[in-house]
C-alpha positions as a Python dict, from the first residue, in 0.01 Angstrom:
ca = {
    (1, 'X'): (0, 0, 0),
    (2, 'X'): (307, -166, 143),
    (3, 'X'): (347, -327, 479),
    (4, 'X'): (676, -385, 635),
    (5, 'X'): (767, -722, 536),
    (6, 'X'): (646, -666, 169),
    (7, 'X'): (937, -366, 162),
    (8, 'X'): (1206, -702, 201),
    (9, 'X'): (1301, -867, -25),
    (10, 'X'): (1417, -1221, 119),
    (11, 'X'): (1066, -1198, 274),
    (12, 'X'): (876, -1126, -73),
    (13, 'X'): (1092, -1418, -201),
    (14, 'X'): (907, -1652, 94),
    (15, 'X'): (596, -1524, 65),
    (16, 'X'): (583, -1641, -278),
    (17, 'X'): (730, -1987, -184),
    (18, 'X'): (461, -1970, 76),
    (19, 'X'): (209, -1932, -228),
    (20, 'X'): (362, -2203, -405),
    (21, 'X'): (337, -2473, -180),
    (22, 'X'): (-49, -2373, -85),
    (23, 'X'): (-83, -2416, -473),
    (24, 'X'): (31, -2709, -477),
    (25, 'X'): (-195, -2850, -167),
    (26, 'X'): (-469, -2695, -360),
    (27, 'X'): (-324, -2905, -639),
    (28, 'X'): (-338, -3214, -440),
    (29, 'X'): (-661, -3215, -272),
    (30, 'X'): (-830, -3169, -639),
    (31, 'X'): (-630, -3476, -792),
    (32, 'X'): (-724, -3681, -480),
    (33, 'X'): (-1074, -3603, -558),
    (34, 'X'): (-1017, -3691, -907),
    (35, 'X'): (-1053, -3406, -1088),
    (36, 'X'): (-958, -3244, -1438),
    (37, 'X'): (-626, -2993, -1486),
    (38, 'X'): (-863, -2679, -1454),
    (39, 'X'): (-980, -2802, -1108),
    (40, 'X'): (-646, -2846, -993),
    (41, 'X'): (-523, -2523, -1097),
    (42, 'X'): (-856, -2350, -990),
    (43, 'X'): (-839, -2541, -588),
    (44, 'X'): (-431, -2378, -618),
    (45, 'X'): (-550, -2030, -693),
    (46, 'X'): (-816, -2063, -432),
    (47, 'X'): (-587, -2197, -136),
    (48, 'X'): (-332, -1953, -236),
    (49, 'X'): (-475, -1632, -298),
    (50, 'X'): (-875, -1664, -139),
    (51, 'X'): (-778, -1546, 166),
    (52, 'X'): (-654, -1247, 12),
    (53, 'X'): (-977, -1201, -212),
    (54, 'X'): (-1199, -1207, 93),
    (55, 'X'): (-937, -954, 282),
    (56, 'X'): (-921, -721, -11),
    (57, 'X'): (-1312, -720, -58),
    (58, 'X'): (-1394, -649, 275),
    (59, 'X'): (-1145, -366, 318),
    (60, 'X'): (-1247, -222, -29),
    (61, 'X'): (-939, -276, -200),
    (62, 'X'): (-1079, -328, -523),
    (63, 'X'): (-959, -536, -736),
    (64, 'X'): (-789, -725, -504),
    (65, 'X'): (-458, -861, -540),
    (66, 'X'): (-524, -1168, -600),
    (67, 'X'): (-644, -1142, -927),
    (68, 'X'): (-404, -806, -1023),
    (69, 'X'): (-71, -915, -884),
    (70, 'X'): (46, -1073, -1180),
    (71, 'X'): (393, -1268, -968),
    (72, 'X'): (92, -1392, -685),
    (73, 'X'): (-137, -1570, -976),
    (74, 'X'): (160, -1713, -1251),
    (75, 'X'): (283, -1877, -901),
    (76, 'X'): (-41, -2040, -816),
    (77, 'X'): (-106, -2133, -1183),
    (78, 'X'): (270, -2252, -1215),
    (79, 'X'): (225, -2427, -882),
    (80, 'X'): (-63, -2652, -1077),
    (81, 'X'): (88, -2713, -1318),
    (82, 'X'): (362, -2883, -1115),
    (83, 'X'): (65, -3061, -884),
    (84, 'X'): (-21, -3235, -1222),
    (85, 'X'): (274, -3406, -1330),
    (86, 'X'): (477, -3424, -970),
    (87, 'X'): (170, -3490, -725),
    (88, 'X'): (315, -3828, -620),
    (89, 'X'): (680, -3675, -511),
    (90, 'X'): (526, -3368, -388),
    (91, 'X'): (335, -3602, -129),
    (92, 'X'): (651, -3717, -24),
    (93, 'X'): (769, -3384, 106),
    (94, 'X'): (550, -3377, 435),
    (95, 'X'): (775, -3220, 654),
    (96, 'X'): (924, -2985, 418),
    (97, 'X'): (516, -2903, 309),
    (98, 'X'): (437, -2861, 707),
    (99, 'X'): (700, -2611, 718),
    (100, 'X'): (661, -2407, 410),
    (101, 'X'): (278, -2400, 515),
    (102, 'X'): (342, -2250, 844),
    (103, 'X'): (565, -2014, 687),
    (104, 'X'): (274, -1909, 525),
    (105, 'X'): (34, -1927, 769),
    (106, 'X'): (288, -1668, 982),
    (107, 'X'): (318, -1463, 693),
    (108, 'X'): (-66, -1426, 562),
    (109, 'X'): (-117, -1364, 921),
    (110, 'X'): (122, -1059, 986),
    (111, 'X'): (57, -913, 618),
    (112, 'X'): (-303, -938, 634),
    (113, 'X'): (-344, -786, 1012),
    (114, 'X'): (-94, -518, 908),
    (115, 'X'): (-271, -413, 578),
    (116, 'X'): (-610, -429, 767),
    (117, 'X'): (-446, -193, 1006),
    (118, 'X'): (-323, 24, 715),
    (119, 'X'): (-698, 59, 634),
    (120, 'X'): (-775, 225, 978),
    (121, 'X'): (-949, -51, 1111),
    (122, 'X'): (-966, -150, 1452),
    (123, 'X'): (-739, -389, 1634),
    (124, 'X'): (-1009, -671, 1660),
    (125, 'X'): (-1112, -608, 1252),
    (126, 'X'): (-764, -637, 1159),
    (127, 'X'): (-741, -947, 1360),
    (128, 'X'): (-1023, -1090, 1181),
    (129, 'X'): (-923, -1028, 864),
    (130, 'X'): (-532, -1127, 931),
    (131, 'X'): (-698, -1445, 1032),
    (132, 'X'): (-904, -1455, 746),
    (133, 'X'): (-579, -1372, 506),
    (134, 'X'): (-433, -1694, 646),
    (135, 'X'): (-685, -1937, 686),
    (136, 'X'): (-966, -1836, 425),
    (137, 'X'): (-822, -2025, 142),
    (138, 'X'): (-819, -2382, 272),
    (139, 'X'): (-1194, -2274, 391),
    (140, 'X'): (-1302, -2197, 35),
    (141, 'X'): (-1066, -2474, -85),
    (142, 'X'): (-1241, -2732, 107),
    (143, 'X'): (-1580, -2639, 136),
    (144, 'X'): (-1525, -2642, -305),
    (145, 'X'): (-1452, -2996, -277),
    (146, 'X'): (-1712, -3111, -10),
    (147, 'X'): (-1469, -3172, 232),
    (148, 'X'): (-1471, -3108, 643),
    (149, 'X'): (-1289, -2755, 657),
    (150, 'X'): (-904, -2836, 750),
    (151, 'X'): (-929, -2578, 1033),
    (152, 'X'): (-1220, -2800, 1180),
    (153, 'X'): (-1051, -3148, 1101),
    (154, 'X'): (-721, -3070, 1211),
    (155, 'X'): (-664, -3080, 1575),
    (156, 'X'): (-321, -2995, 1577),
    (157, 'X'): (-263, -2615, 1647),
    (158, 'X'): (-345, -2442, 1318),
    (159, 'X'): (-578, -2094, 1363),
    (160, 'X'): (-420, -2067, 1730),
    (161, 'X'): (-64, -1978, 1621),
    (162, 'X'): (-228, -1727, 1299),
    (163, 'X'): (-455, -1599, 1615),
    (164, 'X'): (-131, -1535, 1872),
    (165, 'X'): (43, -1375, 1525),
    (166, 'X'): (-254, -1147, 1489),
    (167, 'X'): (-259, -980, 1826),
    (168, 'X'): (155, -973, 1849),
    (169, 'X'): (122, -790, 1462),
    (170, 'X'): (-154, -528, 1651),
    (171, 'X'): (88, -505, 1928),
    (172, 'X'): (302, -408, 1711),
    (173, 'X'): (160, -176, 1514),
    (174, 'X'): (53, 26, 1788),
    (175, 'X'): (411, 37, 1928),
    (176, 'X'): (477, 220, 1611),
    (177, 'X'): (219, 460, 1549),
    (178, 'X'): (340, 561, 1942),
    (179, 'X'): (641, 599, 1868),
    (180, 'X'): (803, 276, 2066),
    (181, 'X'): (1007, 229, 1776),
    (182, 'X'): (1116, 287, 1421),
    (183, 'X'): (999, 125, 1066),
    (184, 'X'): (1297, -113, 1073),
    (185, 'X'): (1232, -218, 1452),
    (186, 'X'): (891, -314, 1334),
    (187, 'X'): (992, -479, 1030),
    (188, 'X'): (1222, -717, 1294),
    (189, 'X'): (932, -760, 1496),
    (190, 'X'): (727, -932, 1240),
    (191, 'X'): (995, -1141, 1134),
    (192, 'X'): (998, -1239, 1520),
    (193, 'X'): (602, -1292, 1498),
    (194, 'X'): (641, -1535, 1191),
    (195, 'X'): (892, -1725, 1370),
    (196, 'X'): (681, -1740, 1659),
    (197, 'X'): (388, -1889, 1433),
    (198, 'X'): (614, -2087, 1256),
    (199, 'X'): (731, -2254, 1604),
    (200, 'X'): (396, -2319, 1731),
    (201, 'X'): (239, -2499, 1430),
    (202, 'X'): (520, -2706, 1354),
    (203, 'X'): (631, -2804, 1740),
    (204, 'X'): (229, -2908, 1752),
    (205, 'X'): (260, -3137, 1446),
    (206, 'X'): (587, -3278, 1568),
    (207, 'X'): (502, -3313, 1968),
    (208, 'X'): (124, -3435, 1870),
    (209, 'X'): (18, -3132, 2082),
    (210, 'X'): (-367, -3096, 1985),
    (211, 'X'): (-656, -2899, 2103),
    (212, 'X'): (-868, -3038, 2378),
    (213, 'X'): (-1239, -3142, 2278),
    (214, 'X'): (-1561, -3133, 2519),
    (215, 'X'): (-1515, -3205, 2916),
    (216, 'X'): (-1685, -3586, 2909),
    (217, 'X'): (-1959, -3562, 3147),
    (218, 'X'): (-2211, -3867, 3237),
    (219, 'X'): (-2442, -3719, 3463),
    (220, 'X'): (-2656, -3362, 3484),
    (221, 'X'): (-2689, -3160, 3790),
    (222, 'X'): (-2969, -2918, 3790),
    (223, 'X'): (-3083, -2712, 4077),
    (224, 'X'): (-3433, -2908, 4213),
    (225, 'X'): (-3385, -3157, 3918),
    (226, 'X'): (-3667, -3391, 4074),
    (227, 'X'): (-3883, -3113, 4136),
    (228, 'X'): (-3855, -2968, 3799),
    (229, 'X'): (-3784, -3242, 3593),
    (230, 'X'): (-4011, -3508, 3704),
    (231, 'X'): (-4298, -3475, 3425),
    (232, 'X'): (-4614, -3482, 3595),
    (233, 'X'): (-4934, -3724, 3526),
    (234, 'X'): (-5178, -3509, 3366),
    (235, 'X'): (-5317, -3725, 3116),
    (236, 'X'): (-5717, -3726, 3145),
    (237, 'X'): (-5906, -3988, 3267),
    (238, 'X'): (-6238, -4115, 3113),
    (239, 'X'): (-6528, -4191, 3288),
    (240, 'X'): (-6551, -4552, 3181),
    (241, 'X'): (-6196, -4574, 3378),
    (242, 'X'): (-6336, -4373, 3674),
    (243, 'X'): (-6629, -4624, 3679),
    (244, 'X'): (-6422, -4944, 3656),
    (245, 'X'): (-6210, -4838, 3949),
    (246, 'X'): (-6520, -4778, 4140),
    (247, 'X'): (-6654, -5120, 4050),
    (248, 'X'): (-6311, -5263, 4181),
    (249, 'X'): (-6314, -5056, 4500),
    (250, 'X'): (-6649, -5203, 4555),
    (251, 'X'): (-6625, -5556, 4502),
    (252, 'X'): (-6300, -5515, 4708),
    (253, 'X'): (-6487, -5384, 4952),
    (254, 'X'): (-6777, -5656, 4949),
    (255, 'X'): (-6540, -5915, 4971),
    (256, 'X'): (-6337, -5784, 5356),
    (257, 'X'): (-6747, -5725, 5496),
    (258, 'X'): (-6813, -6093, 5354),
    (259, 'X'): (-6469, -6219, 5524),
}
């Protein structure tokens, strides 16, 4: 089952690029950790095409085409393969990396929502899974190698542009199946929602823009906080301690009749 950007062909041609370069971050994170040629190639395939696994199996697409789209896994194999010999050039590239990585995150995004759509699912499912299609394979990827997920470490704008993406490709979608307009207007739409993504991860990178963390607060206001929160003196008392302080009340009260 095709969506509209799979039917062009400059657009196939990025996706795989797209596939390609997550290979090869795949690549990298597995020689930084130090590990042998099937690792490498095994973290590409993951970064590249898990997203697409976990899609696929949740929607019951069985297999799923990440293991029976012959172009998708010679690409992530290939992309290895170059990880292996050309990791210390490749890390070179950031920009060019950032770039080709958000036009992959705009792409999984789009493709995956629209597929999930395909299925019949709802608009929320299919935004699940379109974020799942672009951000599941650096999950897997990292939690493989032990390694804080880079949605979680990275607080430049990374799931919120594949988020907006999402809801513009159900916007979308149901502008066609109304009627709004044709396969072709759609088709320019989602180019328009890739660009969109593409704009928004890179302009974060490139402007520092990050996400806010928690509000810093130093003090706690509670309705009747001393009332409620003042813990109480409850702890028994024995009866040598009740005695004592009746000895002391006595002799303290000897001593003012003596004076």
């Amino acid at each position: 089952m095709q969506v509209a950007l799979e039917s062009n062909a400059v657009f196939l041609g990025i996706e795989y690029l797209a596939i390609l370069c997550w290979g090869l971050s795949g690549g990298l994170a597995a020689i930084q950790k130090g590990y042998d040629i099937f690792s490498i190639m095994l973290c590409g395939w993951l970064t590249a095409l898990g997203g697409g696994l976990f899609r696929d199996v949740m929607l019951g697409d069985l297999p799923p085409v990440g293991i029976t789209d012959k172009g998708f896994v010679l690409t992530t194999l290939f992309s290895g393969a170059i990880a292996v010999v050309a990791h210390p050039e490749i890390r070179q590239l950031k920009w060019t990396m950032i770039v080709v990585d958000a036009l992959g995150l705009g792409l999984f995004a789009v493709n995956g929502t629209a597929k999930a759509l395909a299925f019949g699912t709802s608009g929320m499912t299919a935004i699940f899974l379109g974020m799942f299609t672009a951000l599941a394979g650096g999950l897997i990827r990292d939690i493989f190698l032990g390694d804080v997920p880079m949605i979680i470490r990275d607080r430049h704008l990374y799931a919120i542009p594949s988020f907006v993406g999402c809801i513009l490709t159900v916007l979308a979608w149901r502008g066609s199946e109304h009627g709004l307009f044709d396969m072709r207007s759609e088709m320019v739409l989602d180019i328009l929602i890739v660009v969109v993504v593409v704009l928004i991860r890179v302009l974060s990178v490139a402007f520092n823009v990050t996400m806010p963390g928690a509000v810093p607060r130093t003090h706690v206001y509670l309705p009747g906080e001393k009332r409620y929160l003042q813990r109480p003196d409850i702890t028994p008392r024995s009866s040598s301690n009740v005695d004592n302080d009746e000895f002391v009340e006595n002799e303290s009260g000897e001593d003012s009749d003596a004076q």
